[in-house]
C-alpha positions as CSV (number, residue, x, y, z in Angstrom):
1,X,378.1,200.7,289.0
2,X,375.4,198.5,289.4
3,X,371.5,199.5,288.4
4,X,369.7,199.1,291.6
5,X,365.9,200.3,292.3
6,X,365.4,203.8,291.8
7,X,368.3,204.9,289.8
8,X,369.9,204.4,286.0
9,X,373.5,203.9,287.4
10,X,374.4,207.5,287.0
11,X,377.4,208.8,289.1
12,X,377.2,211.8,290.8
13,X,378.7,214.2,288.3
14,X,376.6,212.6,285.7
15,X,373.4,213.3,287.9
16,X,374.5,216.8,288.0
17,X,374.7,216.7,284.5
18,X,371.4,215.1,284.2
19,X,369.2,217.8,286.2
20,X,370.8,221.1,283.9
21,X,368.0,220.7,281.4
22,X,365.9,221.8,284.6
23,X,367.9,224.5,285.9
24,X,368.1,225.5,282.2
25,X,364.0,225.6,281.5
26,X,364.4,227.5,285.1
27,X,366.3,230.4,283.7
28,X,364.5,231.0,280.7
29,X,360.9,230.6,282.4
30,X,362.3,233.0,285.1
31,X,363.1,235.7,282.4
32,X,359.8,234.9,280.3
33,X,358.1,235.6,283.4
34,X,359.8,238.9,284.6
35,X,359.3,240.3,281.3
36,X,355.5,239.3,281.6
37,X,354.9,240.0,285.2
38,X,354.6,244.0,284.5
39,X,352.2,243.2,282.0
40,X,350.0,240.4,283.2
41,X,351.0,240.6,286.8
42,X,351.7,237.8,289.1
43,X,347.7,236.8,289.6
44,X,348.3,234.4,285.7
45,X,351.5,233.5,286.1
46,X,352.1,232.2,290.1
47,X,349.3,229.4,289.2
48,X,350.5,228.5,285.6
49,X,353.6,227.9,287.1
50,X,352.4,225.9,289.8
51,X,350.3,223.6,287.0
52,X,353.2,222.9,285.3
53,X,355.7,222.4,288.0
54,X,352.1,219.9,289.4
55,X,352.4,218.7,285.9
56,X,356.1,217.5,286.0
57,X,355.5,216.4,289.2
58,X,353.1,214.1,288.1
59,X,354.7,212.6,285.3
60,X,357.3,211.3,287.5
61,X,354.8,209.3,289.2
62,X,354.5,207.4,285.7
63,X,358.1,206.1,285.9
64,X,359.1,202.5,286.3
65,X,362.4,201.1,287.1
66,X,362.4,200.7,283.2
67,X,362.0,204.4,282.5
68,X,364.9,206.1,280.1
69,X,366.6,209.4,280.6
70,X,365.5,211.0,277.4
71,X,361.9,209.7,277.1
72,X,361.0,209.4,280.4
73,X,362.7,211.6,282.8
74,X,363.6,215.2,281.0
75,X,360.3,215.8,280.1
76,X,359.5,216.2,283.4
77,X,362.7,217.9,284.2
78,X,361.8,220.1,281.5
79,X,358.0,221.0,282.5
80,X,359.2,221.5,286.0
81,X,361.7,223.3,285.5
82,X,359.1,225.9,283.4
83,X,356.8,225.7,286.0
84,X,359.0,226.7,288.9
85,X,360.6,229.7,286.3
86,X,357.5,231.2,286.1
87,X,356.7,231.1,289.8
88,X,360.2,232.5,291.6
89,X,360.5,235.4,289.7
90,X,357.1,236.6,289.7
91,X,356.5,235.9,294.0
92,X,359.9,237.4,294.9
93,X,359.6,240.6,292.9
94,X,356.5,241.0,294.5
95,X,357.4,240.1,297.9
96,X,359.4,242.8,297.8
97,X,357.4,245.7,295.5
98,X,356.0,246.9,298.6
99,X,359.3,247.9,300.6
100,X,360.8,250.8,300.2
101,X,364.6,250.8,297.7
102,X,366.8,250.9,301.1
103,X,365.1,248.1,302.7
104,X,365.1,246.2,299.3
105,X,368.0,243.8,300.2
106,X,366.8,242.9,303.8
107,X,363.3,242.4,302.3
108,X,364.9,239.8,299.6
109,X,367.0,238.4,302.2
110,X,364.4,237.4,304.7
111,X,362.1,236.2,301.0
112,X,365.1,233.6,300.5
113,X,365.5,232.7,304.2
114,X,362.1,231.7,304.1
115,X,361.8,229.9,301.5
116,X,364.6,227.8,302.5
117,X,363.3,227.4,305.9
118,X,360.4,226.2,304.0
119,X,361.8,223.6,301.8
120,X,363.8,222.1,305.1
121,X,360.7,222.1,306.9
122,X,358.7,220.5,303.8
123,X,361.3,218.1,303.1
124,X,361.8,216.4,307.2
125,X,357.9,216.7,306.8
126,X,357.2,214.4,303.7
127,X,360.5,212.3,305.0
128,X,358.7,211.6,308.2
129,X,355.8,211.0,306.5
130,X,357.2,208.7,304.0
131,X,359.3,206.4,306.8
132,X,355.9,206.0,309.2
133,X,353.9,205.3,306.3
134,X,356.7,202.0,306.0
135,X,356.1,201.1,308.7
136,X,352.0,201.0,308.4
């Protein structure tokens, strides 16, 4: 497979592979958090998380089509994948501390449906965005 602007001539199973170092900083931020989010509360850890998944964020800005995998890239897998650990578990649980146990599930339901209505929206936003400014 040829290397071509914006990617390192991955195929798609080794992208996959790529992005679990993300999921994986996910899943241990996510439990880091619930443990802390009875003591601390959500008020510390909703905006640490959100300057570290900022954080990653930024770093990929830094990469050039000359970047590496392993000393470019997972670091900001890595620090975004902290960042957005420590803000899912923290928002849903309390999105939903409020409801009462039987309406648990339809509170947490309507959480995720939001949120993914949110990310679609987001995403045809910045797309749009991205294609007009192109054409500028």
């Amino acid at each position: 497979m040829p290397r071509g602007w914006g990617t390192l001539g991955y195929s798609p199973i080794r992208t996959g592979l790529a992005f679990l170092p993300m999921i994986a900083a996910l899943v241990v931020a996510a439990q880091i958090g619930g443990r802390l989010l009875p003591v601390v509360g959500p008020r510390p850890l909703v905006p640490v998380g959100m300057l570290l998944a900022a954080g990653g964020m930024i770093w990929f800005t830094l990469l050039t089509l000359d970047s590496s995998y392993a000393g470019d890239i997972l670091t900001g897998l890595v620090v975004s994948g902290l960042g957005l650990g420590l803000i899912v578990a923290p928002s849903i649980q309390t999105a939903i501390s409020g409801v009462s146990g039987q309406d648990a599930g339809v509170a947490s339901a309507a959480v995720n449906t939001v949120q993914q209505i949110g990310g679609s929206i987001g995403t045809a936003l910045f797309s749009t965005l991205a294609a007009s400014a192109n054409d500028v």
